[in-house]
TORKOL-4160 file (C-alpha; in steps of 0.2 Angstrom, whole numbers, padded with zeros to 4 digits, m for minus):
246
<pt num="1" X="0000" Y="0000" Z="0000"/>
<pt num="2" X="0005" Y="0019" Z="m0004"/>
<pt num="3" X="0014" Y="0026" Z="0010"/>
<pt num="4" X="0006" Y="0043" Z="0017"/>
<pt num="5" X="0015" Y="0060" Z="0018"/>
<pt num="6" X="0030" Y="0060" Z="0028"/>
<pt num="7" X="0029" Y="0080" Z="0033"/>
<pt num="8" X="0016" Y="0087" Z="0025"/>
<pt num="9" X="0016" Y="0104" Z="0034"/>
<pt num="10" X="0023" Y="0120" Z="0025"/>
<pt num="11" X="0034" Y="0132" Z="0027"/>
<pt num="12" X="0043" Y="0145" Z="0019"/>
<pt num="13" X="0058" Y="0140" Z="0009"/>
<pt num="14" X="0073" Y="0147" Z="0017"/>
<pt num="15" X="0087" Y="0157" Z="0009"/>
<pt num="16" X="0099" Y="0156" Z="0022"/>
<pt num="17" X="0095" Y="0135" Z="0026"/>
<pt num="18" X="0096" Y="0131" Z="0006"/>
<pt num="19" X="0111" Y="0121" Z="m0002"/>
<pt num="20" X="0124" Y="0133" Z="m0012"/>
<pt num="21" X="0118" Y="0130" Z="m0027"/>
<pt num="22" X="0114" Y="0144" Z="m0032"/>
<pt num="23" X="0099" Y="0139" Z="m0045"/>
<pt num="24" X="0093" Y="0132" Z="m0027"/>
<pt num="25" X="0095" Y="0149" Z="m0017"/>
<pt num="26" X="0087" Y="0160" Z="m0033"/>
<pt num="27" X="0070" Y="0147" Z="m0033"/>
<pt num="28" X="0068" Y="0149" Z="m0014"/>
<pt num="29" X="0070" Y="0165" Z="m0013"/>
<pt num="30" X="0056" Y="0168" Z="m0027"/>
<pt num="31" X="0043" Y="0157" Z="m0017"/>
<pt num="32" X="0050" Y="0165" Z="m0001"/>
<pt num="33" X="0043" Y="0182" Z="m0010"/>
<pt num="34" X="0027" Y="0174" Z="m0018"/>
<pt num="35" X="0022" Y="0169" Z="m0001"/>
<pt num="36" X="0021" Y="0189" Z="0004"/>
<pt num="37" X="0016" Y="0198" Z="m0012"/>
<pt num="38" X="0008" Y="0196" Z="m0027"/>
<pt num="39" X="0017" Y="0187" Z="m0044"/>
<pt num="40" X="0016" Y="0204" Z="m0052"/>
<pt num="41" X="0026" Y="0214" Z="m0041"/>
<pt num="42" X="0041" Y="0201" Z="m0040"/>
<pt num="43" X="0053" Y="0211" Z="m0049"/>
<pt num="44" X="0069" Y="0201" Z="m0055"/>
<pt num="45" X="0081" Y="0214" Z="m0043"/>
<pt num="46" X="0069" Y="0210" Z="m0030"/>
<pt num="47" X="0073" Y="0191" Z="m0032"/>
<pt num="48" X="0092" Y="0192" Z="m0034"/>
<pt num="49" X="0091" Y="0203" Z="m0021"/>
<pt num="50" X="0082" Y="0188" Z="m0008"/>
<pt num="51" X="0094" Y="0175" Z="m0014"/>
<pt num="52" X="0109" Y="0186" Z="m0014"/>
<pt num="53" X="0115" Y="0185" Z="m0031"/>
<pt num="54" X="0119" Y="0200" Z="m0041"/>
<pt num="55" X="0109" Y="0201" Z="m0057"/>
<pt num="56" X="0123" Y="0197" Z="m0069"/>
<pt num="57" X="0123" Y="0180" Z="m0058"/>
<pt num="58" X="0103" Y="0177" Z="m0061"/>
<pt num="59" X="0103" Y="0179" Z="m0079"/>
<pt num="60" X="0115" Y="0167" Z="m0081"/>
<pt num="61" X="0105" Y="0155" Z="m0072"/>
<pt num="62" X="0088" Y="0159" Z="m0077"/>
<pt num="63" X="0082" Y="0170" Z="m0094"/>
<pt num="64" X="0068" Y="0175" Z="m0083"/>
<pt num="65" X="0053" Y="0172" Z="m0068"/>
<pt num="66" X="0044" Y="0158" Z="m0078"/>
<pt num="67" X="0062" Y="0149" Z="m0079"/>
<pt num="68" X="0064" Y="0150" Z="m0059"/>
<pt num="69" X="0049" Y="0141" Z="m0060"/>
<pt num="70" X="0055" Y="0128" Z="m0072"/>
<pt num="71" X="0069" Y="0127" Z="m0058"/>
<pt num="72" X="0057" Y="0122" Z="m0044"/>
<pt num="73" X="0050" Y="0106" Z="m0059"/>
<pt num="74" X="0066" Y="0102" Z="m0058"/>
<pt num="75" X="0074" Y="0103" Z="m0040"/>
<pt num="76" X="0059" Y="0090" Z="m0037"/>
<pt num="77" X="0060" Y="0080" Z="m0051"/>
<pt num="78" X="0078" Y="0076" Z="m0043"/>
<pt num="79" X="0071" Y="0076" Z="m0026"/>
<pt num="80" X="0058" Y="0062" Z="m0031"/>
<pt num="81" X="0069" Y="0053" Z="m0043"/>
<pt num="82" X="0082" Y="0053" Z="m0030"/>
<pt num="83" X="0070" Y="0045" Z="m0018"/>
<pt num="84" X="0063" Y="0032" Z="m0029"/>
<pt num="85" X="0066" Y="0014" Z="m0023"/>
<pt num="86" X="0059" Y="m0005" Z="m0028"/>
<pt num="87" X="0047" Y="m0006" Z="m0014"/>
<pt num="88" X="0031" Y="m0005" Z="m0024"/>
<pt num="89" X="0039" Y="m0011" Z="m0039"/>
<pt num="90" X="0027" Y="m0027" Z="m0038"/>
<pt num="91" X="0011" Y="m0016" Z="m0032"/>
<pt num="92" X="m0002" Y="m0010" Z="m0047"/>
<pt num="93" X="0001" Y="0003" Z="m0057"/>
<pt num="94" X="m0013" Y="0013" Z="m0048"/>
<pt num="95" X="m0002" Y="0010" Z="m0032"/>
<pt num="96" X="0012" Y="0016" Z="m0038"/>
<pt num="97" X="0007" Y="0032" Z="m0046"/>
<pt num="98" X="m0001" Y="0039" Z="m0028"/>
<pt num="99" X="0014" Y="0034" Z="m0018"/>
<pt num="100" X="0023" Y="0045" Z="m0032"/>
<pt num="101" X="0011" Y="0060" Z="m0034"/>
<pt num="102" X="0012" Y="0059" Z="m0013"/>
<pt num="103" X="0032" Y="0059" Z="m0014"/>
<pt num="104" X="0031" Y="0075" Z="m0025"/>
<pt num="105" X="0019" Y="0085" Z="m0017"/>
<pt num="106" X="0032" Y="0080" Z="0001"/>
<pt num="107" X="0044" Y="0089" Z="m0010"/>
<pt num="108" X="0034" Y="0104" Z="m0017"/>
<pt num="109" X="0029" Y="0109" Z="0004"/>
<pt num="110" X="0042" Y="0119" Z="0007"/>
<pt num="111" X="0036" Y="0130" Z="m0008"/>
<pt num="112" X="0017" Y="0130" Z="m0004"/>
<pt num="113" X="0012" Y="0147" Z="0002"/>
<pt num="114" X="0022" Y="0154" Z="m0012"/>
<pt num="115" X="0014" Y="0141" Z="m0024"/>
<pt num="116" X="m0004" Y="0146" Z="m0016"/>
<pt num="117" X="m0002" Y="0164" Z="m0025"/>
<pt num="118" X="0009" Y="0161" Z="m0041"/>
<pt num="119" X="m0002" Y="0147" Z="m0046"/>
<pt num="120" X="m0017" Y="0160" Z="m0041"/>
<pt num="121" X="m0007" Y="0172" Z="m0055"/>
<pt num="122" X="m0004" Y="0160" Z="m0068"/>
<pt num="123" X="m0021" Y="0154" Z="m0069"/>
<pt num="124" X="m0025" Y="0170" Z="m0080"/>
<pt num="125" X="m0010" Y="0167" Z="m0093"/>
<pt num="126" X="m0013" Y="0155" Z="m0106"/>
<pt num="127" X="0004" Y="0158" Z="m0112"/>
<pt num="128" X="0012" Y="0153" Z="m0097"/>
<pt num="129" X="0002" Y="0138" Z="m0095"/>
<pt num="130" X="0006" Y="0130" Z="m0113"/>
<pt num="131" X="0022" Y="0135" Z="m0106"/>
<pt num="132" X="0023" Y="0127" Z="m0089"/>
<pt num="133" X="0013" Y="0109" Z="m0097"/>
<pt num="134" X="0029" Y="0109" Z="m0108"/>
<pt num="135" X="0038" Y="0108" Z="m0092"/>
<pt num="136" X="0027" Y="0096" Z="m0083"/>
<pt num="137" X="0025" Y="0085" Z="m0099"/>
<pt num="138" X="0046" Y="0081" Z="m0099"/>
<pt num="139" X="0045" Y="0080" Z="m0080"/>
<pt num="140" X="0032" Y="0066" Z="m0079"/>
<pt num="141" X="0042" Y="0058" Z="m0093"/>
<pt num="142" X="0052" Y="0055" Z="m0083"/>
<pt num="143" X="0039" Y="0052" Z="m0067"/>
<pt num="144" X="0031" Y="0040" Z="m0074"/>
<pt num="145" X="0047" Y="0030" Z="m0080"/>
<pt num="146" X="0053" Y="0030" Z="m0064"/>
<pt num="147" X="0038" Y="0019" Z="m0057"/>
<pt num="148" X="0038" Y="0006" Z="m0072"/>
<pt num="149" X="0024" Y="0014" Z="m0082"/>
<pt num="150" X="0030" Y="0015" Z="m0100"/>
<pt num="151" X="0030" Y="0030" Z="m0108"/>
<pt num="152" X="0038" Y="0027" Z="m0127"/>
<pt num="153" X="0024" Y="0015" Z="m0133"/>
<pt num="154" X="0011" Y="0021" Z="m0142"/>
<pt num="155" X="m0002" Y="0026" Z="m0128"/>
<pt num="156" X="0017" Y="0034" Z="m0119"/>
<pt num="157" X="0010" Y="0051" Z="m0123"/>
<pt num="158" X="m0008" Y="0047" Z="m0115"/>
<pt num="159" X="m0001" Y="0043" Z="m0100"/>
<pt num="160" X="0011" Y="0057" Z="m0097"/>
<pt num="161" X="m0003" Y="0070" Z="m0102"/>
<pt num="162" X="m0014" Y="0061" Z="m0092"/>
<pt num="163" X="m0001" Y="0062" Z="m0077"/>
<pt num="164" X="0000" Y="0082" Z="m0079"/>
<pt num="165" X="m0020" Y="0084" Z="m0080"/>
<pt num="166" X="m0021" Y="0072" Z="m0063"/>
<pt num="167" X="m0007" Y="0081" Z="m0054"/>
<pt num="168" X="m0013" Y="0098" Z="m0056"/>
<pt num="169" X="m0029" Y="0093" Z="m0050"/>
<pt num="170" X="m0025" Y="0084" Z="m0035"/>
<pt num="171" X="m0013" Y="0099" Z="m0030"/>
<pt num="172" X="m0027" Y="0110" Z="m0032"/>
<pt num="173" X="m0036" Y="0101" Z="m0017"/>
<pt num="174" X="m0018" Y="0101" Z="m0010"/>
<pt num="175" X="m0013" Y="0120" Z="m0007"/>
<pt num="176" X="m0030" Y="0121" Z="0001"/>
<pt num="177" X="m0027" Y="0106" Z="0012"/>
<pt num="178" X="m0017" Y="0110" Z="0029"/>
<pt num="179" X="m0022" Y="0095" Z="0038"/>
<pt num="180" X="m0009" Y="0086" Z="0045"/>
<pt num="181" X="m0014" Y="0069" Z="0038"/>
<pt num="182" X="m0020" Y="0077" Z="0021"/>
<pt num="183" X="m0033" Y="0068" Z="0019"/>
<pt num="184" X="m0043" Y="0078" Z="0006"/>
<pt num="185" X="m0027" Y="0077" Z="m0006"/>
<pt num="186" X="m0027" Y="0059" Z="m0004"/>
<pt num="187" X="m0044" Y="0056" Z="m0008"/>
<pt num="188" X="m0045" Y="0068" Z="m0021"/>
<pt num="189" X="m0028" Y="0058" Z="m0025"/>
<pt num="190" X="m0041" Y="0042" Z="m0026"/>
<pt num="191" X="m0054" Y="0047" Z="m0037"/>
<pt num="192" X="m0042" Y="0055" Z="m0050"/>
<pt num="193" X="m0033" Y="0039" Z="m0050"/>
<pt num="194" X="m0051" Y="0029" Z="m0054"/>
<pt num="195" X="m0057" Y="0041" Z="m0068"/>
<pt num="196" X="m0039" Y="0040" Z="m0076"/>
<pt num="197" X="m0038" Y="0021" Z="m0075"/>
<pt num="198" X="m0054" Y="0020" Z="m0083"/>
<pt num="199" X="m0052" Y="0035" Z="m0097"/>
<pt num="200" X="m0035" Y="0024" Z="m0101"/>
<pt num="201" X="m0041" Y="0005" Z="m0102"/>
<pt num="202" X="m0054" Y="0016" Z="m0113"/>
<pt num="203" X="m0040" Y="0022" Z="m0124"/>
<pt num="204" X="m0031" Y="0004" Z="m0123"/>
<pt num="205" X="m0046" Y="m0002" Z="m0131"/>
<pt num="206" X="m0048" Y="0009" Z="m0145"/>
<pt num="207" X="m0032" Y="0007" Z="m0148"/>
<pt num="208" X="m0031" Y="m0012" Z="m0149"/>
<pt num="209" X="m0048" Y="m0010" Z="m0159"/>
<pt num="210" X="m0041" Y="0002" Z="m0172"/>
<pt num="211" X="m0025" Y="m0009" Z="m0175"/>
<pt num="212" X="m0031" Y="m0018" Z="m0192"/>
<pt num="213" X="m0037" Y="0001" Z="m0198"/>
<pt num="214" X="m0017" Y="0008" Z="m0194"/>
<pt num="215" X="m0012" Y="m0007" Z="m0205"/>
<pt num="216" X="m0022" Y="m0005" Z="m0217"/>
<pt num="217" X="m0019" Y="0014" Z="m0216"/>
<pt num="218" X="0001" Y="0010" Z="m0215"/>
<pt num="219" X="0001" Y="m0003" Z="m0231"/>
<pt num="220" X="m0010" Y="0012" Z="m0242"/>
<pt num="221" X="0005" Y="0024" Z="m0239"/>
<pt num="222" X="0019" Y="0012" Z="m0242"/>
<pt num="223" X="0011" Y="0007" Z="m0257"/>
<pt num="224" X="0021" Y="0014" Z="m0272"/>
<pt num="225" X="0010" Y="0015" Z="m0288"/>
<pt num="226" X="0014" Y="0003" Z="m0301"/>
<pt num="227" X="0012" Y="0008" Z="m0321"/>
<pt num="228" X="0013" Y="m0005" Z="m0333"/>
<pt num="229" X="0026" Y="m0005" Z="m0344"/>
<pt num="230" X="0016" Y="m0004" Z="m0359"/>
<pt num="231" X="0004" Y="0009" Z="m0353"/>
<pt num="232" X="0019" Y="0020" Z="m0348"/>
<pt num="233" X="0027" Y="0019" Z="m0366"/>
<pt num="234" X="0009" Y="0025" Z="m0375"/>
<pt num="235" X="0008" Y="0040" Z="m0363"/>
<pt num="236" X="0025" Y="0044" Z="m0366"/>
<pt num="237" X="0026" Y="0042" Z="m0384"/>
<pt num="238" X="0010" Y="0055" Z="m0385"/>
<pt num="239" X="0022" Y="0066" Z="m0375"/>
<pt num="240" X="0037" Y="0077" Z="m0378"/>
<pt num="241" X="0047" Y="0070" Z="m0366"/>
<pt num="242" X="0047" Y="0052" Z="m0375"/>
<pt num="243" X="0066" Y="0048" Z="m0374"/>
<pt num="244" X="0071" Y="0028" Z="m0378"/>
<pt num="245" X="0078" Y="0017" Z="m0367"/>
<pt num="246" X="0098" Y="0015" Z="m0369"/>
């Protein structure tokens, strides 16, 4: 069975308690202003400022504010990846996937009263969602892989799209949930996981059902046109572009 949430409760990041990686100290100190004022009024000097970096220093480790955010994808990308183990390897599918959504919203609570507000901001930017499901799409990639789900198959795209769509929905039961056990996430976490297991055995279905129409479809294209000999000399002797075999 999926284990629950080790420490679920949030706190600011700290500047001062973070590693010396500075891509490290620049995220926290963003969430650790996001968690006071609104995204809008973050200004880059303002976060350079926080992490104690110059600004030269920040653009050289992020082009800009959505990037830092790209830096949080992937400080818990290593974070879960780092934690994953065989435990559940011989637990269903369904199994694994909460113990791993659980495992990355434990690393995303240091973050969550910044997360509360940015995500609040970037709700009313369609620009920067297409642009932060980019980010999620190569993070679950890799997510997914790292419980044993395949991803490269021909449903592999279904599944890590369908991964993003449930992970945003359970984390926006999440950052409202400040109960110690978090037992809203989780059962939100349960009924996402039922309506995805059903929406893909549906897709698995389809799939297996349409496999003679891709043959087909695949054996149409390959085909190459065949003219008969005969037929192709008469149309070219009527042309002006007849020129006789050497």
């Amino acid at each position: 069975m999926a284990r629950k949430p080790a420490s679920p409760t949030a706190s600011e990041p700290s500047v001062s308690a973070a590693p010396a990686d500075p891509r490290r100290l620049v995220v926290a100190a963003l969430f650790k202003l996001a968690a006071e004022r609104s995204w809008d009024e973050i200004e880059l000097g303002d976060i350079a400022t926080e992490a104690g970096v110059s600004l030269a220093a920040l653009r050289n480790l992020f082009p800009s504010k959505l990037a830092i955010l790209g830096g949080l994808t992937r400080i818990v990308d290593e974070a879960v990846l780092a934690g994953a183990s065989d435990d559940l390897a011989a637990e269903p599918a369904r199994e694994r996937m909460f113990d791993l959504v659980m495992r990355r919203l434990d690393a995303l609570t240091p973050y969550k009263a910044g997360l509360r507000r940015v995500v609040r901001a970037v709700r009313r930017d369609p620009l920067t969602l297409a642009a932060l499901n980019r980010a999620s799409v190569n993070s679950w990639r890799y997510m997914l892989a790292s419980a044993g789900i395949a991803t490269e198959d021909a449903l592999g795209p279904v599944r890590v799209q369908g991964a993003v769509l449930l992970m945003a929905r359970v984390a926006e039961t999440w950052l409202e949930d400040d109960e110690p056990e978090l037992s809203r996430t989780m059962a939100r976490l349960d009924r996402e996981l039922k309506t995805a297991s059903w929406v893909l055995s549906r897709a698995e279905d389809v799939h297996r059902l349409t496999a003679p129409l891709r043959g087909l479809a695949r054996a149409l294209c390959g085909a190459r046109p065949r003219v008969r000999r005969r037929e192709r000399g008469d149309a070219d002797r009527n042309g002006e572009d007849y020129a006789p075999a050497i």
